[in-house]
SEDOVO-210382 format. One line per 2 residues: number of its first residue (from 0); their letters; for each residue x, y, z of C-alpha. Coordinates in nm, 2 decimals, padded with zeros to 4 digits. Layout:
<volos>
NUM	a	X/Y/Z | ... .
</volos>
This chain:
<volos>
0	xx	-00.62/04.37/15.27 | -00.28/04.36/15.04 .
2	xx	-00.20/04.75/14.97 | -00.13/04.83/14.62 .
4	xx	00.14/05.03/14.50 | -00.11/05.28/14.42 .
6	xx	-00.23/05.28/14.77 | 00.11/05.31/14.93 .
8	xx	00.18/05.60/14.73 | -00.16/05.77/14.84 .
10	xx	-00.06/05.68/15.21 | 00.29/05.87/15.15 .
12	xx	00.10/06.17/15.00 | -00.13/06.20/15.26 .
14	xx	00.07/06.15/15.55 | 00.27/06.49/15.49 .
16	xx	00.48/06.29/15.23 | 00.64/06.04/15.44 .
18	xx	00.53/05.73/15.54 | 00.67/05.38/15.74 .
20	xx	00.56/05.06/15.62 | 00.69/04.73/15.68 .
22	xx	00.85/04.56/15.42 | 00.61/04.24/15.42 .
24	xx	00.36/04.51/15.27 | 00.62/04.64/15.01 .
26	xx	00.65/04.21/14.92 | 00.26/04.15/14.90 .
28	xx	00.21/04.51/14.66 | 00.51/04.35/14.45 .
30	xx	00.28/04.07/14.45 | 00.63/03.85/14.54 .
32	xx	00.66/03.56/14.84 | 00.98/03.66/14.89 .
34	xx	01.21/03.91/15.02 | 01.54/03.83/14.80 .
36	xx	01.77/04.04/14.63 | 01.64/04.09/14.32 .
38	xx	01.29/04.12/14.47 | 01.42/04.43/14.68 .
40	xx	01.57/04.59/14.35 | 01.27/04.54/14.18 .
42	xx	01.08/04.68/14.50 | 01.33/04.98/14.51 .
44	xx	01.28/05.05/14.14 | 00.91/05.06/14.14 .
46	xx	00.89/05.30/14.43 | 01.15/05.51/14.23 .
48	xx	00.93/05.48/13.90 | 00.70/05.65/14.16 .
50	xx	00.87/05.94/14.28 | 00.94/05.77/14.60 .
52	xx	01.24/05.68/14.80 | 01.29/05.47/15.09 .
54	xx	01.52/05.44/15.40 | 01.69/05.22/15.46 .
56	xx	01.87/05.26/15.12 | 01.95/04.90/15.10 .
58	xx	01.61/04.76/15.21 | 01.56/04.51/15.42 .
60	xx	01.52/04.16/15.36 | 01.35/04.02/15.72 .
62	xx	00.97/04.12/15.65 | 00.89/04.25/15.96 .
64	xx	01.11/04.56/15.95 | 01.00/04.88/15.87 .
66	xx	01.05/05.11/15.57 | 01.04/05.51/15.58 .
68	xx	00.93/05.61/15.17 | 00.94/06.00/15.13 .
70	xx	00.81/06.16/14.78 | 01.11/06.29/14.61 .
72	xx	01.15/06.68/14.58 | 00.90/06.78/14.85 .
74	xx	01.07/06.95/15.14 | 01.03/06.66/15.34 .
76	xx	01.26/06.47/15.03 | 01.49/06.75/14.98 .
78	xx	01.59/06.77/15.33 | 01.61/06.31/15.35 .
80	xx	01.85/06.35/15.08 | 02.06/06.63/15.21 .
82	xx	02.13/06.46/15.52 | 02.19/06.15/15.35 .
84	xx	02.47/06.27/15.08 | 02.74/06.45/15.31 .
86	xx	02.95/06.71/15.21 | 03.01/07.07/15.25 .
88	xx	02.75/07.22/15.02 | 02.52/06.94/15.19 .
90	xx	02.61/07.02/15.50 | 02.59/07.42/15.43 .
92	xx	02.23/07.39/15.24 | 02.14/07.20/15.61 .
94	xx	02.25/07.47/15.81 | 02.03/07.72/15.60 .
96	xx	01.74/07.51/15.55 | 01.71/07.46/15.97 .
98	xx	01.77/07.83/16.05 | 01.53/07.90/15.79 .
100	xx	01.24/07.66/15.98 | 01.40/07.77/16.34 .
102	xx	01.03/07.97/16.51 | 01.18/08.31/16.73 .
104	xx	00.89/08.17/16.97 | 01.01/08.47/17.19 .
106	xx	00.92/08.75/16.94 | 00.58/08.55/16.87 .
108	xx	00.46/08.57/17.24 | 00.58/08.95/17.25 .
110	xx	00.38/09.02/16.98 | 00.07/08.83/17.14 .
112	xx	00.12/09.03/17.47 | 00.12/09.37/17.26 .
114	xx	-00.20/09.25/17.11 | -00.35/09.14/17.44 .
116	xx	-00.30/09.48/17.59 | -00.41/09.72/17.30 .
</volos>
């Protein structure tokens, strides 16, 4: 079964917004029989029209590679884009956004052994 473009878009959304495909199912929902230039524009356009993006940024044009698309300003996005646009405020925001998500699994199992013993 061809996926559509609605379809692929459901799979990113429901897959924690990010999802691999290859790019022969990116062709077939273009409905296209080729994988030329223009054809991965117009491929790279729709998926923006979307609110999707896609790594690589240049995408491929063998058919049997694979695609990562990401919805755009989800966390998952946000932190795509960050690392993929260097820079100091970049870089900074990175820092901030991992110490942020870093777990102090030490405190957690202190707190659990406080709980067992009560």
């Amino acid at each position: 079964m061809t996926p559509d473009w609605q379809q692929i878009k459901e799979a990113v959304e429901s897959n924690g917004n990010v999802h691999t495909v290859s790019m022969h199912e990116l062709r077939d929902a273009a409905k296209k029989d080729k994988l030329g230039v223009h054809i991965r524009a117009e491929i790279s356009k729709t998926l923006a029209g979307m609110g999707l993006g896609h790594l690589p940024q240049d995408l491929p044009s063998y058919q049997h590679q694979q695609v990562r698309l990401y919805k755009r300003g989800t966390p998952v996005g946000d932190l795509i884009e960050l690392v993929l646009a260097p820079g100091e405020q970049n870089d900074r925001r990175l820092k901030e956004q991992l110490d942020e998500t870093t777990v102090d699994y030490a405190a957690i199992i202190e707190q659990i052994r406080e709980l067992v013993s009560e």
